[in-house]
C-alpha positions as CSV (number, residue, x, y, z in Angstrom):
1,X,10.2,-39.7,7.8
2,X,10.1,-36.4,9.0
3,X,13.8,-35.3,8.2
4,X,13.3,-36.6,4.7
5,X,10.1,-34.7,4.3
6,X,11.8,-31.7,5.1
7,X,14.7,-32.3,3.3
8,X,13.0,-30.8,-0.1
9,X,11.7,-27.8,0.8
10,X,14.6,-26.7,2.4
11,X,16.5,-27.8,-0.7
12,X,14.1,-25.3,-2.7
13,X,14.5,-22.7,-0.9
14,X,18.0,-22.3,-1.7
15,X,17.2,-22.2,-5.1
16,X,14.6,-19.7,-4.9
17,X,17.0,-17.9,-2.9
18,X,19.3,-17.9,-5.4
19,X,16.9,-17.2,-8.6
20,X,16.0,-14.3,-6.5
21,X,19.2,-13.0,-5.9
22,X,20.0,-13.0,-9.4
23,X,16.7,-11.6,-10.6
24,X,17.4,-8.5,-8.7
25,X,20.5,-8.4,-10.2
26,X,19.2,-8.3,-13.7
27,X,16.0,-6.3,-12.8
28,X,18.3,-3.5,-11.9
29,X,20.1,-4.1,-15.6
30,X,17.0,-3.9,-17.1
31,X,15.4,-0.5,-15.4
32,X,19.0,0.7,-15.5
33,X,17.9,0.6,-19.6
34,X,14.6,1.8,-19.4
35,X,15.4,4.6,-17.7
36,X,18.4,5.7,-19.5
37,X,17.2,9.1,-21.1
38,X,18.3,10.5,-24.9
39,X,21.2,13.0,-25.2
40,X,19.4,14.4,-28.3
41,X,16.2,16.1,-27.4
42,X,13.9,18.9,-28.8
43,X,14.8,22.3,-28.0
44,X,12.2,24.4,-26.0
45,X,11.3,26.4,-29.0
46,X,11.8,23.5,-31.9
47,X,10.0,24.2,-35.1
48,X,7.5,21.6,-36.1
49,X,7.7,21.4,-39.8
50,X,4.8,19.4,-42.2
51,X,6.5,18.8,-45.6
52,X,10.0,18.9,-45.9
53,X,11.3,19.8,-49.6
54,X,14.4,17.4,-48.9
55,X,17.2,19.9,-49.4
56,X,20.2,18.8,-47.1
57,X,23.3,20.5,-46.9
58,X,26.0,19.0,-44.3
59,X,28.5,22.1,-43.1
60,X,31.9,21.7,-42.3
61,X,29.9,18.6,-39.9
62,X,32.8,16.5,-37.5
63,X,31.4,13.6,-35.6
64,X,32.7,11.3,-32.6
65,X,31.4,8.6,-31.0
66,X,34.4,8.7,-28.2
67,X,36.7,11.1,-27.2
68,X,40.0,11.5,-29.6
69,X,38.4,8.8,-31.8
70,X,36.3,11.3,-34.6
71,X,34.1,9.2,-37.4
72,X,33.9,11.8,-39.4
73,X,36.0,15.5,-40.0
74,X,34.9,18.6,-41.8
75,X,32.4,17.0,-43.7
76,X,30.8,19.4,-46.6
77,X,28.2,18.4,-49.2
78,X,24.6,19.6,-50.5
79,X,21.9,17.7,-51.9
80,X,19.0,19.2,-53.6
81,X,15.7,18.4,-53.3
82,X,15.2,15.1,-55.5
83,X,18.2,13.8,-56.4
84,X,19.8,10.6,-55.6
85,X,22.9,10.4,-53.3
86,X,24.9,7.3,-53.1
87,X,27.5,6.5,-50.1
88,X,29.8,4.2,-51.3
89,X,33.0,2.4,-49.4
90,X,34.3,0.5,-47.0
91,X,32.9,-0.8,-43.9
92,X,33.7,1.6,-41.0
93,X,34.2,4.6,-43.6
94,X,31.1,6.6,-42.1
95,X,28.4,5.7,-44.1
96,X,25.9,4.9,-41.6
97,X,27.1,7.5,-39.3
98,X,26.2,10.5,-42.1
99,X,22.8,8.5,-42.3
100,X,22.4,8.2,-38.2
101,X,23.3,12.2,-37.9
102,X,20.4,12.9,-40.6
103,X,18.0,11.3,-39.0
104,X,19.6,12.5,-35.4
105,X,20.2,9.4,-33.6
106,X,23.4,12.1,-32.7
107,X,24.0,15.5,-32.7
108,X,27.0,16.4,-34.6
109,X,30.0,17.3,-32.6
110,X,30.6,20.7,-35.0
111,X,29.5,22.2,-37.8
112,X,26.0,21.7,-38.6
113,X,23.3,19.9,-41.0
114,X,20.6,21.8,-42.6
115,X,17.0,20.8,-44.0
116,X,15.8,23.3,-46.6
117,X,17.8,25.6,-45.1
118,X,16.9,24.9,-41.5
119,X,19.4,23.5,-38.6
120,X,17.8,20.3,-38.0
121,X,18.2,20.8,-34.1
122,X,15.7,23.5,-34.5
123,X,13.5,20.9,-35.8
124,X,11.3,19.0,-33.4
125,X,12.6,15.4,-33.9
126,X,9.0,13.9,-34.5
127,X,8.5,16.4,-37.6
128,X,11.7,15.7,-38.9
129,X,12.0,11.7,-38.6
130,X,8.4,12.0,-39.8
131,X,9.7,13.4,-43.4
132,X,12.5,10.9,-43.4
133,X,11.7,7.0,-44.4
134,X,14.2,4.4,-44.2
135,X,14.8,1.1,-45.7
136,X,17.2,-1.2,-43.3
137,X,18.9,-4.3,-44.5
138,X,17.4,-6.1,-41.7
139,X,13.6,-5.8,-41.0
140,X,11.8,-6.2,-38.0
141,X,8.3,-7.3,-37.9
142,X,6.2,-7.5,-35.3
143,X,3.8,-10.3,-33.8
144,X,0.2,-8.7,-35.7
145,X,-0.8,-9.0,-39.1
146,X,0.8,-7.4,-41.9
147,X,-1.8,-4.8,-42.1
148,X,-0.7,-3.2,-38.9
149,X,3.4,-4.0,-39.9
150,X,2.6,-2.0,-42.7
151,X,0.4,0.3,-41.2
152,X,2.9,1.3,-38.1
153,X,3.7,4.7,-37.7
154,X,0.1,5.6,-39.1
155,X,-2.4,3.8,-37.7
156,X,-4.8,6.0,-39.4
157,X,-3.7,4.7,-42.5
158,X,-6.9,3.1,-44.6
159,X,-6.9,-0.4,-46.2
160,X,-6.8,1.8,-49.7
161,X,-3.5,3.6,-48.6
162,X,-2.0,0.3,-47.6
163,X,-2.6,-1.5,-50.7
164,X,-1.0,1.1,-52.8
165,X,2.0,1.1,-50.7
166,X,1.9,-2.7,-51.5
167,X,1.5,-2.3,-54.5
168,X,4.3,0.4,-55.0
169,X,6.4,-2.3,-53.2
170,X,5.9,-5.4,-55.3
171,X,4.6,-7.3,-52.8
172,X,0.7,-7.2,-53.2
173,X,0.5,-9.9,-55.5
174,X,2.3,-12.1,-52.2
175,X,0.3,-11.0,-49.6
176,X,-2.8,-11.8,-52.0
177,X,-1.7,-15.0,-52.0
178,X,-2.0,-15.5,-48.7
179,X,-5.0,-17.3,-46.9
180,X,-5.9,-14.4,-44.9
181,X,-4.0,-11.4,-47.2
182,X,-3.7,-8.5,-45.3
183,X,-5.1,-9.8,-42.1
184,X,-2.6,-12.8,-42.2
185,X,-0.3,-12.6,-38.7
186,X,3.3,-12.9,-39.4
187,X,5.6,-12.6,-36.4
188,X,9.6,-12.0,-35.9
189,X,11.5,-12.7,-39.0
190,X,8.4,-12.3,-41.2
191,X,6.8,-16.2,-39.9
192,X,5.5,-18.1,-41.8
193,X,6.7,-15.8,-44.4
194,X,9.0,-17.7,-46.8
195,X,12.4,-16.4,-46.4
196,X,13.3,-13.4,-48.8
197,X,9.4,-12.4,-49.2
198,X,9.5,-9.7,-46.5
199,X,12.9,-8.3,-47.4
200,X,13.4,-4.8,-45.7
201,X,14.1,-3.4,-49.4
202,X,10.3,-4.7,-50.1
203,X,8.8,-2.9,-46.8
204,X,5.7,-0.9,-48.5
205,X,6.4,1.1,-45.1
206,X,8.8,3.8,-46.6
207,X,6.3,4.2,-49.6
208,X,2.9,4.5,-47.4
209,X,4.9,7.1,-45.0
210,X,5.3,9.4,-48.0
211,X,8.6,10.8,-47.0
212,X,10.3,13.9,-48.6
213,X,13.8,12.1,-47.6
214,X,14.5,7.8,-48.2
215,X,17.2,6.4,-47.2
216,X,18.1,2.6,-48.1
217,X,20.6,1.2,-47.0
218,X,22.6,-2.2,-48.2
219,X,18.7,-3.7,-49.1
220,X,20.0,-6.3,-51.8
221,X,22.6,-7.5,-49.9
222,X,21.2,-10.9,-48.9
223,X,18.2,-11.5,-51.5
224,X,18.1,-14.0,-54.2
225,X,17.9,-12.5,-58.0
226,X,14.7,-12.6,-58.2
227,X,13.4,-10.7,-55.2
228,X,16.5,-8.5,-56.3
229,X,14.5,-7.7,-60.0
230,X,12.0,-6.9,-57.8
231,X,13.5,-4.7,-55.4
232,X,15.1,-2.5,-58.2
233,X,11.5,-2.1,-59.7
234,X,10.0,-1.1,-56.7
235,X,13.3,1.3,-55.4
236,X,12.9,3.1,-59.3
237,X,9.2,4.3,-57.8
238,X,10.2,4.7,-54.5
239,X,12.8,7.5,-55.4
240,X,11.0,8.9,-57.8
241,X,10.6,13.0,-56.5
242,X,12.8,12.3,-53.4
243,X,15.8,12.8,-52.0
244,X,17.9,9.7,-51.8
245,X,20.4,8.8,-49.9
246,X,21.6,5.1,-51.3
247,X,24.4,3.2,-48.7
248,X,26.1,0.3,-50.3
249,X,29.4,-1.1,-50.4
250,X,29.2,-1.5,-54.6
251,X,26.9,1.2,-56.0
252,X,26.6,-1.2,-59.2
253,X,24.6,-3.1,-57.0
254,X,21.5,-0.7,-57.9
255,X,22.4,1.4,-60.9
């Protein structure tokens, strides 16, 4: 009676040994992440900018992600402050790595990019991202109510501002038909939003940020026509007095 008493325990301490064993393994995976530091930081003396006039000028920029494997070579272009910019082609071709270097996810690798004139690594990056807004093909929302999904990046932002961003983004009228409107709690993949009513191209985000730079990239790609109809309303006063950079493998897919 004994033995077989015993028999269990010992039994789960093996496995215990061995769910320890492995999470130490992935513990140090993990903090191997979190501590993994940026290549691309602010310089000591980095100019903090408030309103960008969204002039960008790309000189003679060359890119790699690896050695002897360059995205992009001698790339040379200017756009002024306001107009519409569309980067059209193939996937692969470099589209999103011009849009990853604007908004400095990289440095470039030679030549340089300029903001009104300005080398953006003499820009501090939180005065420059803060002048850029962007509008992904895939969205992420987090687990709070769409007030604060809308709201993130300026939690400051009052009920007033929110609802014009909304509204800017066709989407009031939906979140008004909600039982709780703004204060209704949607979590990852916009639950228990219907699918296609939080579409990335909809985020009132971009709008409520106020950037002097959008960038939207491939947002009516997987949307049905409708919430396409609506999408192209809402991007024609989302541009409006800012310079846009538009990604897409068709540009007839907006104008």
């Amino acid at each position: 009676m004994y033995l077989g008493m015993l028999a269990m325990p010992i039994r789960a301490l093996g496995m215990v040994t061995n769910m320890y064993s492995r999470s130490m393994s992935a513990g140090e995976r993990i903090l191997e992440i979190i501590d993994t530091t940026s290549q691309v930081k602010d310089k000591p003396d980095a100019v903090v900018l408030d309103k960008l006039k969204g002039q960008v000028s790309f000189e003679d920029v060359s890119f790699s992600y690896a050695e002897n494997a360059p995205a992009l070579h001698s790339i040379n272009f200017s756009v002024q402050p306001g107009q519409l910019v569309a980067l059209v082609g193939a996937s692969g071709s470099g589209k999103s790595t011009i849009i990853n270097l604007i908004l400095r996810f990289y440095d470039v690798s030679g030549g340089r990019i300029t903001m009104d004139g300005i080398d953006i690594r003499d820009i501090s990056l939180a005065s420059l991202r803060k002048n850029i807004g962007t509008a992904q093909q895939d969205v992420f929302l987090f687990s709070t109510t769409i007030r604060n999904n809308i709201a993130y990046g300026m939690p400051d932002a009052t009920l007033e501002q929110i609802t014009a961003a909304a509204k800017a983004a066709q989407i009031h009228d939906f979140i008004m038909s909600l039982p709780d409107g703004y204060e209704t709690w949607v979590g990852e993949r916009g639950t228990p939003c219907p699918a296609g009513k939080n579409s990335a191209s909809q985020s009132p985000a971009p709008s409520l940020k106020n950037p002097s730079i959008l960038i939207l990239d491939e947002i009516t790609s997987s949307v049905d026509a409708e919430t396409e109809r609506l999408i192209r309303r809402a991007v024609d006063e989302l541009i409006r007095g800012r310079t846009t950079f538009i990604i897409s493998h068709r540009f007839a897919d907006y104008y």
